[in-house]
C-alpha positions in Angstrom: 51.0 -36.7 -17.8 49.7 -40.1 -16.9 52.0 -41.6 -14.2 53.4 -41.8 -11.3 55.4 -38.4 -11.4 58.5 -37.9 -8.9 60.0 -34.7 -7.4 63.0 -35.2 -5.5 64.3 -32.3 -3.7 67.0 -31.6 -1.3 65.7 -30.3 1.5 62.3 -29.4 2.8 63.5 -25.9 3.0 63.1 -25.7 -0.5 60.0 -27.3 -1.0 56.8 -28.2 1.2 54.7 -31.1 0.5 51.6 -28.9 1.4 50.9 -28.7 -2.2 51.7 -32.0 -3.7 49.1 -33.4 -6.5 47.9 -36.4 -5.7 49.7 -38.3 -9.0 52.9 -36.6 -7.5 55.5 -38.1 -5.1 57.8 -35.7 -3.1 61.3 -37.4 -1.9 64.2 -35.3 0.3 67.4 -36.1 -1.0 69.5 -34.5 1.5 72.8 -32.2 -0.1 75.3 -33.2 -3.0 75.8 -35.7 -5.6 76.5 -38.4 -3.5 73.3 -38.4 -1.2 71.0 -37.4 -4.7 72.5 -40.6 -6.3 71.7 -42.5 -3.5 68.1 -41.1 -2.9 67.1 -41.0 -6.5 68.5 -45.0 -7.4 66.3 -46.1 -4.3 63.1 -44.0 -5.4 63.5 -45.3 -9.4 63.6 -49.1 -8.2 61.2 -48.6 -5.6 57.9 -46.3 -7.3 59.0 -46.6 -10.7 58.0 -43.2 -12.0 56.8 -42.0 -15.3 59.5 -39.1 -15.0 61.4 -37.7 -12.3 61.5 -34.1 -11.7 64.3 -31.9 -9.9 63.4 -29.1 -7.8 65.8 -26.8 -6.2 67.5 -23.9 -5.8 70.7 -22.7 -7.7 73.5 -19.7 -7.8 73.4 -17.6 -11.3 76.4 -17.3 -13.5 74.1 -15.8 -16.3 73.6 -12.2 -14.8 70.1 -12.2 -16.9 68.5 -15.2 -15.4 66.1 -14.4 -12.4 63.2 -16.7 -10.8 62.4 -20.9 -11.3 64.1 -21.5 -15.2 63.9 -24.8 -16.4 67.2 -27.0 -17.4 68.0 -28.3 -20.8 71.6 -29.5 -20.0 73.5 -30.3 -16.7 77.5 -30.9 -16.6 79.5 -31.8 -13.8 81.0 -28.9 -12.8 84.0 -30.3 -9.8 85.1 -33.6 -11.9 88.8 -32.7 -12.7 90.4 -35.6 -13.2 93.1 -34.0 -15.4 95.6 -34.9 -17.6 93.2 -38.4 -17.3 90.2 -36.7 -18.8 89.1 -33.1 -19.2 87.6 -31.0 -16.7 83.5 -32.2 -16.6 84.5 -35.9 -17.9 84.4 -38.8 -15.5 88.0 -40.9 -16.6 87.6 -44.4 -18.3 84.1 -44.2 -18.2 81.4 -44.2 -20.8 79.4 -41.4 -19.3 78.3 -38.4 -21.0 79.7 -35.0 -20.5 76.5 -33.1 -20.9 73.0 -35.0 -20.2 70.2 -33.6 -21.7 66.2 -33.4 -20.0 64.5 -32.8 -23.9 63.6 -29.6 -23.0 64.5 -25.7 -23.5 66.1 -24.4 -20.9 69.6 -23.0 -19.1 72.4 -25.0 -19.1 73.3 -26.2 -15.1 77.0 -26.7 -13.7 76.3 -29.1 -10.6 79.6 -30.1 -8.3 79.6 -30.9 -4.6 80.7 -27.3 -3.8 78.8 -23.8 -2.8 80.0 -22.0 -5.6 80.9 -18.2 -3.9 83.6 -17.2 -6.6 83.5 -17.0 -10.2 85.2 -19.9 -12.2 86.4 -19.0 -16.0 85.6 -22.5 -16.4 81.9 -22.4 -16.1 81.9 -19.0 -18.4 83.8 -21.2 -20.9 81.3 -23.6 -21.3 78.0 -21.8 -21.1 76.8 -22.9 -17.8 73.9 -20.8 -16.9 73.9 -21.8 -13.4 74.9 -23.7 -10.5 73.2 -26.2 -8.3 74.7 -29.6 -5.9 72.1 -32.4 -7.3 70.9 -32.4 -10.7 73.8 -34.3 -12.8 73.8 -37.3 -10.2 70.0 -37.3 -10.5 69.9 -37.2 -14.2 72.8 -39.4 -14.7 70.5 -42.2 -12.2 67.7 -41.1 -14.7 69.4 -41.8 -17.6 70.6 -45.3 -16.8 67.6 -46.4 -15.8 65.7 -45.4 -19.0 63.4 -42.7 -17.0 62.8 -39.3 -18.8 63.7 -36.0 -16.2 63.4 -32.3 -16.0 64.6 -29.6 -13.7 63.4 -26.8 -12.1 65.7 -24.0 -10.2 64.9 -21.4 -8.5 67.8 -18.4 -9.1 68.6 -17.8 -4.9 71.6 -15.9 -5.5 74.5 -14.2 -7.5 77.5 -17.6 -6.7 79.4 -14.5 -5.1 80.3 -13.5 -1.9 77.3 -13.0 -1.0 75.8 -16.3 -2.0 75.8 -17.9 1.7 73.6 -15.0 3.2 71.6 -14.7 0.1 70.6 -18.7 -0.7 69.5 -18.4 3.1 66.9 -15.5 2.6 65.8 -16.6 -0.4 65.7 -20.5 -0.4 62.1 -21.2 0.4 60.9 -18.1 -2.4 60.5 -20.6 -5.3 58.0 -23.0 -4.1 54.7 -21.5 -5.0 56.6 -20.6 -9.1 57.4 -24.7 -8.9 54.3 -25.4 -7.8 52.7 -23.4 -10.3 55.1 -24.7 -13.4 53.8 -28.4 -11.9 50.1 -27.6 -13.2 51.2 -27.2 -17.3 53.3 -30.4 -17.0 
């Protein structure tokens, strides 16, 4: 790809700049939709990327999914605004319910919560997995006319365990990233 290309990134837990091509920008956006939004609307007016890439960890709900996947479709998993608008729908807004990268992939639930539980919800509507970024950094993507994809790294089950397992595995998906990085 010709272009400045950006990864933002939550944390450097989840990915070291040690490996970053020199056409390739890494930003840390720090947790949740909130600080992503922020991060990502900064980097877009400031570097003006050729595409913006998300890399990070997520819980499975789709107990056939292991490793990094790539993400077609992102919802917002914790916007319940109900009876004003379904579940997943921002009310009196003309923002999309599903926002798509172009690509084939999983489907990703994102919402500011560590999801430890399963929600019928999420089985309902196909989400694959679940992650604390992507929608806000799409969504920023979207308005701003700037093509995005996402990359997740499967950490854990989004049980019980989820806490002690997204800790031992957080920093296991760097080198698969890295790796997927070199066909795009």
């Amino acid at each position: 790809m010709s272009g400045k290309i950006l990864v933002l990134t939550a944390i450097d837990d989840e990915l070291s700049k040690a490996r970053t091509p020199a056409n390739v920008e890494v930003i840390y956006t720090g947790v949740g939709k909130v600080n992503a939004a922020s991060a990502a609307t900064l980097a877009l007016l400031v570097l003006r990327p050729a595409l913006v890439i998300n890399y990070g960890t997520a819980g499975k709900i789709n107990e056939g999914l292991r490793g990094l996947v790539e993400v077609a479709h992102v919802i917002q998993r914790d916007m319940i605004a109900e009876p004003l608008a379904p579940r997943g729908r921002t009310p009196f807004g003309a923002e999309f319910d599903r926002l798509s990268s172009g690509q084939d992939g999983v489907i990703c639930g994102t919402g500011d919560s560590f999801v430890t539980t399963t929600d019928p919800w999420l089985v309902e509507k196909g989400v694959d997995i679940v992650d604390m970024e992507l929608y806000a950094i799409a969504h920023v993507c979207q308005r701003h006319s700037i093509p995005w994809r996402a990359f997740k790294f499967i950490t854990d089950d989004a049980n019980d365990f989820a806490a002690d397992h997204w800790t031992a595995n957080v920093a296991d998906g760097q080198d698969l990233f890295w790796d997927a990085m070199k066909r795009i």
